[in-house]
PDB file of N, CA, C and O in Angstrom:
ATOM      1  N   UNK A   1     129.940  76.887 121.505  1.00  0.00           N
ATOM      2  CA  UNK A   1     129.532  78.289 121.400  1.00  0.00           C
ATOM      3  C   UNK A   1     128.263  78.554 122.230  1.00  0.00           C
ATOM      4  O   UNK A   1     128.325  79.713 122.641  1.00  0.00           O
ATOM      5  N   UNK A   2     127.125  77.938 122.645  1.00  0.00           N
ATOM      6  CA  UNK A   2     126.133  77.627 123.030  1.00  0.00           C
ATOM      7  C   UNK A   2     126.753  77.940 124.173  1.00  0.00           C
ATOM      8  O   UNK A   2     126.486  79.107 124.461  1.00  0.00           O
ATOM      9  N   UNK A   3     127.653  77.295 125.171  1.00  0.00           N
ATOM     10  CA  UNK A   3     127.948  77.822 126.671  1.00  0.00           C
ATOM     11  C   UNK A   3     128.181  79.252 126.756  1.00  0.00           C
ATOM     12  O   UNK A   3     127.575  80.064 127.455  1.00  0.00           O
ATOM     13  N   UNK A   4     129.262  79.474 125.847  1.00  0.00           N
ATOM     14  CA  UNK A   4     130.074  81.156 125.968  1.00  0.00           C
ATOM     15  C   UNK A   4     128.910  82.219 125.823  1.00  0.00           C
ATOM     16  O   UNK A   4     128.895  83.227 126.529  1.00  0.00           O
ATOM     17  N   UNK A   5     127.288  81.777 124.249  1.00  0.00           N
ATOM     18  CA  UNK A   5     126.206  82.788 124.643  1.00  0.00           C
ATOM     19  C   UNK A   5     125.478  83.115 126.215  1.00  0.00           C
ATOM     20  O   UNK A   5     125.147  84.216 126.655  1.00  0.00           O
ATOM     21  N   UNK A   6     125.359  81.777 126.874  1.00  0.00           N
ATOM     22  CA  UNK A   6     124.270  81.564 127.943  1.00  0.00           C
ATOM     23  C   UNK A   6     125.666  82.280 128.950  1.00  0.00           C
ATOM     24  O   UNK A   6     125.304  83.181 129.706  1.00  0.00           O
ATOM     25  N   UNK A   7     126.732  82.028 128.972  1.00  0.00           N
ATOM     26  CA  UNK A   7     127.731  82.630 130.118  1.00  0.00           C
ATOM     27  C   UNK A   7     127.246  84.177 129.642  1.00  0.00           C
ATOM     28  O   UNK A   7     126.685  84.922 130.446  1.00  0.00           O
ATOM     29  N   UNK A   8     127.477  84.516 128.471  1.00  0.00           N
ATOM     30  CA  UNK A   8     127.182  86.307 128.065  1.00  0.00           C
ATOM     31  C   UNK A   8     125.894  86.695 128.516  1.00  0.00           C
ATOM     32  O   UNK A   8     125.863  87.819 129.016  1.00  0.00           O
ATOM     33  N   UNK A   9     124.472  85.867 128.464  1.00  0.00           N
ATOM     34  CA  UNK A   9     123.293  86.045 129.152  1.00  0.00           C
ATOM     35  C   UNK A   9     123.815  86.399 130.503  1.00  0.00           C
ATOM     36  O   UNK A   9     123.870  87.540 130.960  1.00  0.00           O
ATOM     37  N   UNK A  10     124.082  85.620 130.921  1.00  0.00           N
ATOM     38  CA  UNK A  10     123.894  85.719 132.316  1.00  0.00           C
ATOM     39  C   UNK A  10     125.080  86.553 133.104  1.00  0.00           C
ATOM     40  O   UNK A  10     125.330  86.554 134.310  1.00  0.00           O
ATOM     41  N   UNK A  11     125.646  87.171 132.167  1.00  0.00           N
ATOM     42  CA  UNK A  11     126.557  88.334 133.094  1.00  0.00           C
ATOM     43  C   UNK A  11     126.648  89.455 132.555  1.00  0.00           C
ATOM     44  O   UNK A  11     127.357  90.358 133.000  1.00  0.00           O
ATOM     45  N   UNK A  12     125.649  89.567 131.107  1.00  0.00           N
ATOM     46  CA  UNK A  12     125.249  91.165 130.491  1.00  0.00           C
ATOM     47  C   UNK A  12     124.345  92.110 131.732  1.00  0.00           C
ATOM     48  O   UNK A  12     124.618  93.281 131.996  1.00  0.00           O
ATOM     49  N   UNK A  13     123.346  91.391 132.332  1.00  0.00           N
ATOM     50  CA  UNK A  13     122.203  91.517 133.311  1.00  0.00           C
ATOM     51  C   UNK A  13     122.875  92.180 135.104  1.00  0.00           C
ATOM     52  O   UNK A  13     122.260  92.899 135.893  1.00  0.00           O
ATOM     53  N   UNK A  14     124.248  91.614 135.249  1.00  0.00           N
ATOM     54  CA  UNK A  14     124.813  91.685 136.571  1.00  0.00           C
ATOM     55  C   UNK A  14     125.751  92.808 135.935  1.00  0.00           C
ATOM     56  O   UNK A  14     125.841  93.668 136.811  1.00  0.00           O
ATOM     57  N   UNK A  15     126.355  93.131 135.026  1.00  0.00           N
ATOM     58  CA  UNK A  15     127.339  94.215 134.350  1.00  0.00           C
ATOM     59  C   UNK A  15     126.446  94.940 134.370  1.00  0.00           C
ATOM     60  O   UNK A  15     126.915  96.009 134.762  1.00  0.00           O
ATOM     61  N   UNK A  16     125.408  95.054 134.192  1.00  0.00           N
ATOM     62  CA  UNK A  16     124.306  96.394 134.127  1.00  0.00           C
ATOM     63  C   UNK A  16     123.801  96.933 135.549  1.00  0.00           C
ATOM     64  O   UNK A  16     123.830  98.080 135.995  1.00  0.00           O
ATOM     65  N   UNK A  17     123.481  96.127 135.934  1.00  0.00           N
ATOM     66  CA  UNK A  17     122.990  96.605 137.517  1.00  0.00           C
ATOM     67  C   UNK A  17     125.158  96.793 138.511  1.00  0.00           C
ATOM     68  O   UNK A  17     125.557  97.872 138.950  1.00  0.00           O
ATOM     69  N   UNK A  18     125.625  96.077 138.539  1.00  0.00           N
ATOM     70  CA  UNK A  18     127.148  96.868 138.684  1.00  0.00           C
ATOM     71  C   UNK A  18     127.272  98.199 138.462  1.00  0.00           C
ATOM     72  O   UNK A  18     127.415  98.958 139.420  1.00  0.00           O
ATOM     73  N   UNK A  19     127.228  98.739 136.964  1.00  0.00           N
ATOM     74  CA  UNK A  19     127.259  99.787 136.616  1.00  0.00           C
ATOM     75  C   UNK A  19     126.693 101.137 136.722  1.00  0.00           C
ATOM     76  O   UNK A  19     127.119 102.288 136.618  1.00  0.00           O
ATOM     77  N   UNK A  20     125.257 100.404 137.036  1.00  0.00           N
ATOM     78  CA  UNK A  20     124.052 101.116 137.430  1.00  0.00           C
ATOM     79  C   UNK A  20     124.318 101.562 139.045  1.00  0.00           C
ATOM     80  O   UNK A  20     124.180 102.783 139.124  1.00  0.00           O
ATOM     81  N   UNK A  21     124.550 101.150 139.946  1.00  0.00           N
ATOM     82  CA  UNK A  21     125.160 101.087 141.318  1.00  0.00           C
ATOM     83  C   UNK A  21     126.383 101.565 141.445  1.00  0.00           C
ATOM     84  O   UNK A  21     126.572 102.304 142.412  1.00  0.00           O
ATOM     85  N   UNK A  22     127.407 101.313 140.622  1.00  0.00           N
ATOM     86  CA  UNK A  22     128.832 102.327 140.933  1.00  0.00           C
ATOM     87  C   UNK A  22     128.370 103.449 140.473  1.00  0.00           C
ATOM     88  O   UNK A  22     128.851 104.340 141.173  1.00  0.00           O
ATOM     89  N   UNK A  23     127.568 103.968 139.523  1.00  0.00           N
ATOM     90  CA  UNK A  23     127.136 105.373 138.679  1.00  0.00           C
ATOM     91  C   UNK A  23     126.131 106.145 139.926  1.00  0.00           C
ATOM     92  O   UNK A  23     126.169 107.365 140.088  1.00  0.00           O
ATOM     93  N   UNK A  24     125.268 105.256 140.737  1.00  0.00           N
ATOM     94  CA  UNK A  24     124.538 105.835 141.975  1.00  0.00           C
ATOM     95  C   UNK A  24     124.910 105.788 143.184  1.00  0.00           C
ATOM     96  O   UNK A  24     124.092 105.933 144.093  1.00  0.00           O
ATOM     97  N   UNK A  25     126.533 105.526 143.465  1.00  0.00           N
ATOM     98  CA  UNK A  25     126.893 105.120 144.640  1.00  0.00           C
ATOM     99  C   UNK A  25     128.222 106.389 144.506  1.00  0.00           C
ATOM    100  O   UNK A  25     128.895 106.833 145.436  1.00  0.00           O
ATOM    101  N   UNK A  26     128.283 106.661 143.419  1.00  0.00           N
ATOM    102  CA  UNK A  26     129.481 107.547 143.111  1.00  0.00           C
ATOM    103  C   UNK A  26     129.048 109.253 143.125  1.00  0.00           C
ATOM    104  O   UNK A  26     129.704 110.200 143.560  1.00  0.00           O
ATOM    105  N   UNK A  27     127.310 109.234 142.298  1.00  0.00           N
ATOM    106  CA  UNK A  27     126.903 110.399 142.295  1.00  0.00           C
ATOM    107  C   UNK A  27     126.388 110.610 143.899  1.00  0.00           C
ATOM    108  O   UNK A  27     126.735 111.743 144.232  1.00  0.00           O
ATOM    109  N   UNK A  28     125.941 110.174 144.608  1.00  0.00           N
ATOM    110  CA  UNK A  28     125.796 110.424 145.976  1.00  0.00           C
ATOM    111  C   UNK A  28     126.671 110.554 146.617  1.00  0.00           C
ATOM    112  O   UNK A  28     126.295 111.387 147.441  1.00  0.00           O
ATOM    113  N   UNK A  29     127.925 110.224 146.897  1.00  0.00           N
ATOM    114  CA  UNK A  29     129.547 110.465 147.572  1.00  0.00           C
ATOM    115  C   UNK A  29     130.236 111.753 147.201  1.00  0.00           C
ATOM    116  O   UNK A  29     131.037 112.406 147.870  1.00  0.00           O
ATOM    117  N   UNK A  30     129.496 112.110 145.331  1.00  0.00           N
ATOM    118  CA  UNK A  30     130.094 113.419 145.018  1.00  0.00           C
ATOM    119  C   UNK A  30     129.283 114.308 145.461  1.00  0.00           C
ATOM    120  O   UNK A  30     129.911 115.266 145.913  1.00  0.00           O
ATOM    121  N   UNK A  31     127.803 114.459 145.559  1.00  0.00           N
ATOM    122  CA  UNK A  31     127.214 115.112 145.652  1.00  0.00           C
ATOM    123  C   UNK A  31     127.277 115.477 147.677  1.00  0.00           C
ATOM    124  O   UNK A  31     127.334 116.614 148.144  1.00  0.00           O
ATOM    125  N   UNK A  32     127.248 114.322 148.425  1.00  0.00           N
ATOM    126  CA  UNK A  32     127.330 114.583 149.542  1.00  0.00           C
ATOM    127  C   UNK A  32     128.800 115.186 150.404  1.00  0.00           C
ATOM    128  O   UNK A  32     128.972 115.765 151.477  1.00  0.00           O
ATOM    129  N   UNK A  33     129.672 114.720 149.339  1.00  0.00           N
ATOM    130  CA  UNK A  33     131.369 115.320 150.077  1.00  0.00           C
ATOM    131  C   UNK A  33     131.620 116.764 149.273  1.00  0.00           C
ATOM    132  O   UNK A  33     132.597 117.428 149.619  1.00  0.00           O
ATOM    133  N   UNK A  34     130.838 117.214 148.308  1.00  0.00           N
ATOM    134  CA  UNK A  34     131.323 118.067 147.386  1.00  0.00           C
ATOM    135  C   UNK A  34     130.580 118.595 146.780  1.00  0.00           C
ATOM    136  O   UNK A  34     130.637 118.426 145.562  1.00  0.00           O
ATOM    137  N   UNK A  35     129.359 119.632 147.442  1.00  0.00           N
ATOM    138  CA  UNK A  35     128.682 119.981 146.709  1.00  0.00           C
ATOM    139  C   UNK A  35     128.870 121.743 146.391  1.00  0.00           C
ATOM    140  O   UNK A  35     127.915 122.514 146.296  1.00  0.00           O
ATOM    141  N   UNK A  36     130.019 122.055 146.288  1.00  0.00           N
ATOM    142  CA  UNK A  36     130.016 122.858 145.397  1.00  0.00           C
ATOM    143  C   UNK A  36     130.759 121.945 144.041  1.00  0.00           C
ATOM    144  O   UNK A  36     131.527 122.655 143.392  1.00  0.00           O
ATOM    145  N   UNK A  37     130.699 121.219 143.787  1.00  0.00           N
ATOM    146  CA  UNK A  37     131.156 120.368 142.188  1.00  0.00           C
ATOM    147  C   UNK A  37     129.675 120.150 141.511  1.00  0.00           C
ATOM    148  O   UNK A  37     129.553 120.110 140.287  1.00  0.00           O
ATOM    149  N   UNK A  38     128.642 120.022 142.340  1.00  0.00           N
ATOM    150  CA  UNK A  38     127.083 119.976 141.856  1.00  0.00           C
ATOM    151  C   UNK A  38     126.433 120.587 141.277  1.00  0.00           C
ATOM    152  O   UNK A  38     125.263 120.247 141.097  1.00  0.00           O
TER     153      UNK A  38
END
């Protein structure tokens, strides 16, 4: 169980910044192709 926590450490941290980056990579593509949706 000890591996599967330290595997969950270490890919809670990279799922966040992922998420964080598709959410700011997505609002800039909408905002720049489509800004009457803004």
């Amino acid at each position: 169980m000890s591996n599967l926590t330290s595997f969950d450490r270490m890919i809670t941290p990279a799922m966040i910044k992922i998420i964080f980056w598709i959410g700011v990579v997505a609002s800039y593509y909408v905002g720049d192709h489509s800004p009457c949706l803004s």
